[in-house]
MIDO-904789 format. One line per 3 residues: their letters; for each residue x, y, z of C-alpha. Coordinates in steps of 0.05 Angstrom, whole numbers, plus 5000, padded with zeros to 4 digits. Layout:
<sites>
a	X/Y/Z | ...
</sites>
This chain:
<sites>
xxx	2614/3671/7092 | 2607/3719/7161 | 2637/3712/7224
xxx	2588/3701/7282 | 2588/3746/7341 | 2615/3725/7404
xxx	2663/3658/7386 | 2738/3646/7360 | 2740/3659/7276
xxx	2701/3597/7256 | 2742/3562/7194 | 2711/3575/7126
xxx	2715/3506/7086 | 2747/3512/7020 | 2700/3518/6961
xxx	2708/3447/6939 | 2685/3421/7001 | 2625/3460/7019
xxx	2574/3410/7033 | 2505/3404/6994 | 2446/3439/7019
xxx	2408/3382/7059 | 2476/3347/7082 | 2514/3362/7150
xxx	2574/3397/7151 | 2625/3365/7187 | 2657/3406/7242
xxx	2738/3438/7222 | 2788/3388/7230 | 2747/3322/7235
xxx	2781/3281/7189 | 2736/3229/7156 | 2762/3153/7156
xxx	2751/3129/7096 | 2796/3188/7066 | 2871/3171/7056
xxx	2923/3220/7077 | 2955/3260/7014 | 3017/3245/6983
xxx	3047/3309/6997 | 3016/3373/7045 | 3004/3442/7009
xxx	3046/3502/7028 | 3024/3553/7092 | 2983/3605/7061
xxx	2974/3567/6989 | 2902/3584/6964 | 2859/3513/6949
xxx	2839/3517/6881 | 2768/3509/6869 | 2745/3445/6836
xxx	2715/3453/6770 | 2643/3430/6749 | 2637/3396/6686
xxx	2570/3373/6655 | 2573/3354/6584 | 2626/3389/6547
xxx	2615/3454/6581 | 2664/3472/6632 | 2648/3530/6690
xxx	2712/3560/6726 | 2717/3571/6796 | 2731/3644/6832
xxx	2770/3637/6890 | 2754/3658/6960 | 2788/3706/6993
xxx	2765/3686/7062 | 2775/3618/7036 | 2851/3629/7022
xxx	2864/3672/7086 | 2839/3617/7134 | 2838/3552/7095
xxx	2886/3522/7127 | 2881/3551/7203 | 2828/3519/7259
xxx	2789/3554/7310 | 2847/3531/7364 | 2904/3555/7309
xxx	2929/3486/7287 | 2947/3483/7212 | 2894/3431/7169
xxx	2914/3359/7178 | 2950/3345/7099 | 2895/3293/7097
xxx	2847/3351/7092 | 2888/3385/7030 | 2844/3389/6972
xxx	2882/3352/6916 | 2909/3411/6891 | 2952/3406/6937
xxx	2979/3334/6914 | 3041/3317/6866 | 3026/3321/6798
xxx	3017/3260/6759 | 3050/3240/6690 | 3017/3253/6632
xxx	3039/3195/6603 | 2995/3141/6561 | 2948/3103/6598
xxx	2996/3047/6624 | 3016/3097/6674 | 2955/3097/6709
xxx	2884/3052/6724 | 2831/3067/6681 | 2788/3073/6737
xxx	2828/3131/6768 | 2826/3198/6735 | 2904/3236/6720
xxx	2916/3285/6772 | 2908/3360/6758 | 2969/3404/6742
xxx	2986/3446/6807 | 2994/3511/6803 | 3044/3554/6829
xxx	3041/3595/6897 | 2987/3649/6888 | 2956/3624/6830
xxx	2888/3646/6828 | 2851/3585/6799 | 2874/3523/6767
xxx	2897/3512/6690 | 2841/3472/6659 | 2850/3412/6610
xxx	2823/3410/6546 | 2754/3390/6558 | 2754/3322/6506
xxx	2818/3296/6563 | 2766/3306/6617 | 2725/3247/6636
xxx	2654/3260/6638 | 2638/3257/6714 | 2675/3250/6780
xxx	2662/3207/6849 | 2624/3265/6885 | 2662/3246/6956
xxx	2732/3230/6987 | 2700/3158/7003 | 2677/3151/6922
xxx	2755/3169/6901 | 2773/3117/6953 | 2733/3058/6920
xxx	2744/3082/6845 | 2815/3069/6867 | 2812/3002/6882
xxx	2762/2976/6842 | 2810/2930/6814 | 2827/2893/6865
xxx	2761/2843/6849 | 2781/2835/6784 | 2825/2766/6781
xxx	2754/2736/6810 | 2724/2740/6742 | 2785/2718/6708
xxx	2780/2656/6745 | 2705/2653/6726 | 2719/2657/6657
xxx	2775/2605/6656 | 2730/2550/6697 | 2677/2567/6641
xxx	2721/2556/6603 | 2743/2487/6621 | 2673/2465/6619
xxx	2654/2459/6551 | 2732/2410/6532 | 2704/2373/6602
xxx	2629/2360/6572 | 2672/2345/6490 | 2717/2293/6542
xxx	2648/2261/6567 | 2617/2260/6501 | 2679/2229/6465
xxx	2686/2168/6524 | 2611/2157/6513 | 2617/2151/6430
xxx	2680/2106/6444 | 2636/2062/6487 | 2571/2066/6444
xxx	2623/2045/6376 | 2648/1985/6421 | 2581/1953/6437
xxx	2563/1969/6367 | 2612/1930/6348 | 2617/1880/6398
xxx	2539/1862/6380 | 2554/1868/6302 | 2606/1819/6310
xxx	2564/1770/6356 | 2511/1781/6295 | 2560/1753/6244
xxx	2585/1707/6284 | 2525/1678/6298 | 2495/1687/6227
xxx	2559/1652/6191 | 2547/1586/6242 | 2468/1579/6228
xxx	2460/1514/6186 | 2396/1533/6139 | 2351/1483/6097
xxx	2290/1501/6057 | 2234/1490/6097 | 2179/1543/6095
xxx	2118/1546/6048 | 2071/1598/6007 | 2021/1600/6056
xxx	1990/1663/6079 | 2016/1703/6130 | 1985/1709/6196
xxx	1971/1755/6242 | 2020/1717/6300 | 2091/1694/6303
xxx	2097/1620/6298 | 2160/1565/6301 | 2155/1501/6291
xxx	2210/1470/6337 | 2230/1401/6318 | 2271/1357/6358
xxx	2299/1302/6323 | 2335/1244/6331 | 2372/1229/6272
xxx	2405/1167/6307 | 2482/1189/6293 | 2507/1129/6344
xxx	2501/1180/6390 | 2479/1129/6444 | 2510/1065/6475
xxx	2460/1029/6482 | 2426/0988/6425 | 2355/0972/6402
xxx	2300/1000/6375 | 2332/1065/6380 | 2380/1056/6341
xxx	2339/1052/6278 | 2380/1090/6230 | 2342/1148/6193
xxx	2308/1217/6207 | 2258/1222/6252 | 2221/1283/6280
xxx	2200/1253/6357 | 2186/1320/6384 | 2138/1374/6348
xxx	2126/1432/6383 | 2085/1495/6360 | 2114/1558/6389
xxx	2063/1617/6381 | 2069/1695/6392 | 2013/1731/6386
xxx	2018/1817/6382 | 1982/1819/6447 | 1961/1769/6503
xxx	2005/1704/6527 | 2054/1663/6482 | 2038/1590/6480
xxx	2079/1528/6468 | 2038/1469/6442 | 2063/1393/6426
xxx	2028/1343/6372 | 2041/1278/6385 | 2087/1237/6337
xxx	2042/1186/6327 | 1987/1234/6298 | 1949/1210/6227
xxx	1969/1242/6168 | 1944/1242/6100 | 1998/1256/6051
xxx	1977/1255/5978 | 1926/1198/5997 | 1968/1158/6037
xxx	1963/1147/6107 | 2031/1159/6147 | 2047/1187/6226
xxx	2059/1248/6223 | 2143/1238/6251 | 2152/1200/6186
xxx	2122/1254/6137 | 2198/1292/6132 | 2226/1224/6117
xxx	2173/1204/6073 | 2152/1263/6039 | 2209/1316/6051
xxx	2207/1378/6103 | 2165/1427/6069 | 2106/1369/6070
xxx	2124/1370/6147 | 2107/1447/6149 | 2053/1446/6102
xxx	2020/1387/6145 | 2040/1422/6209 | 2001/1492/6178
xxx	1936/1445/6164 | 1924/1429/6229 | 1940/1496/6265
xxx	1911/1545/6220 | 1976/1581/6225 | 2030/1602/6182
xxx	2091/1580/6204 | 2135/1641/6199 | 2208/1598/6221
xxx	2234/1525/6243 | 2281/1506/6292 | 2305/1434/6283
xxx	2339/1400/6343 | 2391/1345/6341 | 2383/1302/6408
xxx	2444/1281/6395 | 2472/1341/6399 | 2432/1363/6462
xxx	2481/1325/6498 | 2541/1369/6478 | 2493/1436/6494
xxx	2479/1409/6561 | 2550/1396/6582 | 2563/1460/6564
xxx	2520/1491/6615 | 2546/1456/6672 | 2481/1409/6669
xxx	2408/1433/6675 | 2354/1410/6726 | 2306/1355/6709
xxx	2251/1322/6751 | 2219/1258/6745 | 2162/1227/6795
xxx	2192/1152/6779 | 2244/1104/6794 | 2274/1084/6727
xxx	2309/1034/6704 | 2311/1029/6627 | 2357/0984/6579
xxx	2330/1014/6521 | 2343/1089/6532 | 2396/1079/6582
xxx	2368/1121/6637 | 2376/1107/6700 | 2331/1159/6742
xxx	2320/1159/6820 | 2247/1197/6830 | 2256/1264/6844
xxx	2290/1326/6814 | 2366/1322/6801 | 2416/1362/6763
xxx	2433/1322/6692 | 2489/1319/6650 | 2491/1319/6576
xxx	2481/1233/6568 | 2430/1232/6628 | 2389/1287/6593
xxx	2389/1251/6530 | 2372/1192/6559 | 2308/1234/6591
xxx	2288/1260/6534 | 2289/1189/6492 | 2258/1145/6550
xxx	2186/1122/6528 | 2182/1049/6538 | 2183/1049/6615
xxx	2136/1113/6621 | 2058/1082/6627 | 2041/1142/6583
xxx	2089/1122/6527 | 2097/1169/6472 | 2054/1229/6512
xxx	2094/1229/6563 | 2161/1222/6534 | 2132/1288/6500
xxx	2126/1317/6563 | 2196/1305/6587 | 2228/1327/6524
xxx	2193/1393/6530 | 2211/1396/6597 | 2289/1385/6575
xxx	2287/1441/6525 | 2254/1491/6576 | 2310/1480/6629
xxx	2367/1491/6567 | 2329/1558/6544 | 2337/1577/6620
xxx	2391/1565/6641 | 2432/1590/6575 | 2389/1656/6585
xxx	2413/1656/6670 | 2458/1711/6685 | 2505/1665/6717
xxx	2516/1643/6636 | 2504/1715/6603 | 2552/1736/6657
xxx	2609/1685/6634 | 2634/1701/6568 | 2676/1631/6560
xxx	2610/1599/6578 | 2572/1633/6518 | 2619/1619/6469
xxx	2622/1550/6496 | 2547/1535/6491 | 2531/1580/6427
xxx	2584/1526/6389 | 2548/1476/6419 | 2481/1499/6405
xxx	2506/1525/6330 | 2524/1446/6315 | 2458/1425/6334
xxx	2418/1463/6304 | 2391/1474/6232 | 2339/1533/6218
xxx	2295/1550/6163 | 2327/1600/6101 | 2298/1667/6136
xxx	2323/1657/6199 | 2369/1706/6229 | 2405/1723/6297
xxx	2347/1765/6318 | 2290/1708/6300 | 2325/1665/6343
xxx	2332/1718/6408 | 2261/1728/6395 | 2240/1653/6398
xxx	2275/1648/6456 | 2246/1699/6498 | 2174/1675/6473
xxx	2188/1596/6492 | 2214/1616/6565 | 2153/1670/6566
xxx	2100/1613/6551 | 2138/1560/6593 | 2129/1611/6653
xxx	2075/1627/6707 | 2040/1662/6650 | 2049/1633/6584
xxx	2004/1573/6556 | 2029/1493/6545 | 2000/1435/6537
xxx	1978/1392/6472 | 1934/1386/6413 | 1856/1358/6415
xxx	1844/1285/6403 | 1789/1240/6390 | 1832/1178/6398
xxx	1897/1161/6428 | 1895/1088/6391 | 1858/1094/6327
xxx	1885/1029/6278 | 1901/1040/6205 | 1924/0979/6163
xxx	2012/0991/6137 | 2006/1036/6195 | 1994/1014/6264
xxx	1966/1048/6326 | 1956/1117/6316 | 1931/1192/6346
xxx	1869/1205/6315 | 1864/1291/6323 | 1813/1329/6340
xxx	1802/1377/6288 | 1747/1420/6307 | 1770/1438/6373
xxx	1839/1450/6349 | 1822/1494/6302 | 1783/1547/6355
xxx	1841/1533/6405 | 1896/1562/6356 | 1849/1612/6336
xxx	1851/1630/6401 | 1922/1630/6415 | 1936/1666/6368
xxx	1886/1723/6375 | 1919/1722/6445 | 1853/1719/6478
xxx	1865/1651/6508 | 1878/1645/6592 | 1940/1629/6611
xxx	1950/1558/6641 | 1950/1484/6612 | 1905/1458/6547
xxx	1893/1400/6501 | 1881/1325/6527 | 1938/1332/6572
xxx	1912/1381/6605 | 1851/1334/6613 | 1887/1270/6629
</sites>
């Protein structure tokens, strides 16, 4: 470097400082902010060593300046260099201990040399680390990079504590999913040891749809207080209802009178005497002849028993058009709809002899009595009430007897398909008849079916292309 004409001696910045080409030079004894004062200030007259430049593994060393030494640390005004501008140099040495001694980050010191050294011992190159921070303000942030660093260990833990959080979650949900498991296995075998099976089915065909027969019965157990001609001792099957489910379209729930004409191995019979008479699976078989179906399950119903089922559910709703006042049945009915308890609904589901439409409409009311237990045992207010369930399932278990492949899930499923077809969109009503009082010597009065037109209307029900709504003569009447 020259001195220009016609100033004070400008100061010559140590070799390690002079600036690149393109940059600025900052003017002698600016201090810059970012760069932290030195631990200890170099000696008056003590030469800066030049910095060395390493690239790779080959290693170029400095000359000094003599210029450099004779003014480095003396301004244009005469003030001595601010320690903050000593070249590092200048600094303590540090250890050369292991690297506990010192941040990674932060590269060990160089040895300092003593007073009038010309340049700088130099390490073995392999103890070197490849580069440097090119600036005061680089040294500055290699130095306390670490202070971010507890952010990632707290990362890494919350990561952590994810995956035991989601094995917690997972764990709670298989305890819950193995309780309901076994809450609904136990229901099944509860349910499954109290069903009272009888033979009942035949070898007929399958069908395409799901059909029941649902019998109600009154098997006159004393179960009523009142005497007379219901108190004939025996089995009887007063109410036959067909319950179909077809794979697509409405479910349907159709009654045949108990009066209908049978022929049973050439001799004449109604058809609520054929179980008596001829045993159950004649029932079934009869039952298949004039429906076209195969019945897949039966449901027999103990009236008697209703009573019990009833009480159970706190009553059910029943509705009646009539004043009634009948010694016979016992009922005694004010017209209108009314909630019944077990021996009133019993009493509304035997009544015949004070209804003008006799045995069709005591039908008709017995129906109605079975629809309103179906609802209201499948209510929430008696899903909801666990003493309740157990209450009516006994109940129900005691009065009712089911065919030999009946299981827990059968019964659900007839269930849901009676209160489906006794709904806004399901199909009820009655068989086709020709005559309602057709004579037969040893018999009496009897039904007199319809066979041709029942035939196409189970067809149709059970092809599921039927309209919803009511059929049969009822429907006509």
């Amino acid at each position: 470097m020259t001195q220009e004409s016609g100033g004070a001696d400008p100061h010559i910045n140590p070799p390690s400082f002079i600036p690149a080409g393109n940059r600025r030079t900052r003017p002698s004894g600016q201090v810059p902010r970012s760069f932290a004062p030195a631990r200890a200030s170099r000696q008056s007259g003590q030469a800066p060593s030049a910095r060395p430049s390493v690239t790779g593994n080959d290693i170029e060393e400095p000359q000094p300046n003599a210029n450099a030494t004779a003014s480095a640390n003396v301004t244009d005004n005469g003030r001595r260099t601010p320690p903050s501008f000593s070249p590092k140099t200048g600094r303590a040495t540090r250890s050369t201990a292991p690297d506990a001694a010192a941040p990674r980050s932060i590269p060990p010191s160089r040895a300092r040399m003593s007073s009038g050294s010309s340049r700088n011992a130099v390490r073995n190159p392999s103890d070197m680390p490849v580069s440097r921070p090119s600036s005061p303000a680089a040294n500055v942030s290699t130095k306390f990079s670490h202070i971010g660093r507890p952010a990632a260990a707290t990362a890494k833990t919350v990561t952590a504590h994810r995956p035991r959080a989601l094995r917690i979650i997972l764990c709670a949900i298989a305890v819950l999913v193995a309780a309901l498991i076994l809450s609904v296995f136990g229901a099944w075998q509860w349910v499954d040891s109290k069903l009272n099976r009888s033979d009942w089915l035949t070898d007929t065909p399958n069908t395409p749809a799901s059909t029941w027969l649902i019998l109600g019965s009154d098997e006159r157990d004393g179960s009523t207080d009142y005497g007379g001609v219901d108190d004939i001792s025996g089995f009887r099957t007063d109410t036959i209802l067909v319950l179909i489910k077809p794979k697509s379209g409405p479910s349907s729930l159709i009654s045949i009178p108990r009066d209908s004409l049978m022929n049973v191995d050439n001799q004449y019979m109604k058809i609520n005497a054929v179980a008596q008479i001829a045993g159950k699976k004649a029932l079934v078989s009869n039952v298949e002849q004039i429906t076209g179906q195969k019945i897949d399950h039966v449901a027999q119903i103990k009236f008697g028993g209703l009573q019990n089922v009833v009480n159970a559910l706190g009553g059910i709703e029943l509705c009646y058009d009539e004043d009634v006042q009948d010694s016979y049945s016992g009922l005694n009915w004010k017209a209108g709809c009314h909630t019944a308890d077990g021996s009133t609904a019993l009493s509304f589901s035997r009544m015949r002899y004070a209804d003008a439409r006799g045995d069709f409409g005591r039908n008709e009311r017995q129906r109605q009595v079975i629809s309103a237990i179906v609802k209201k045992a499948s209510s929430s207010g008696t899903l909801t009430n666990p003493s309740k369930v157990v209450a009516v399932s006994n109940a129900a278990m005691s009065a009712l007897t089911v065919d030999e492949k009946t299981n827990p899930y059968t019964l659900l499923t007839m269930a849901l398909a009676f209160k489906s077809a006794t709904g806004s969109n399901g199909i009820s009503g009655s068989v086709y008849w020709s005559d309602p009082d057709y004579y037969v010597d040893g018999v009496g009065s009897s039904v007199l079916l319809d066979d041709a037109k029942n035939t196409e209307l189970f067809n149709q029900l059970a092809d599921g292309t039927h309209k919803a709504g009511t059929v049969g003569n009822l429907a006509e009447g």
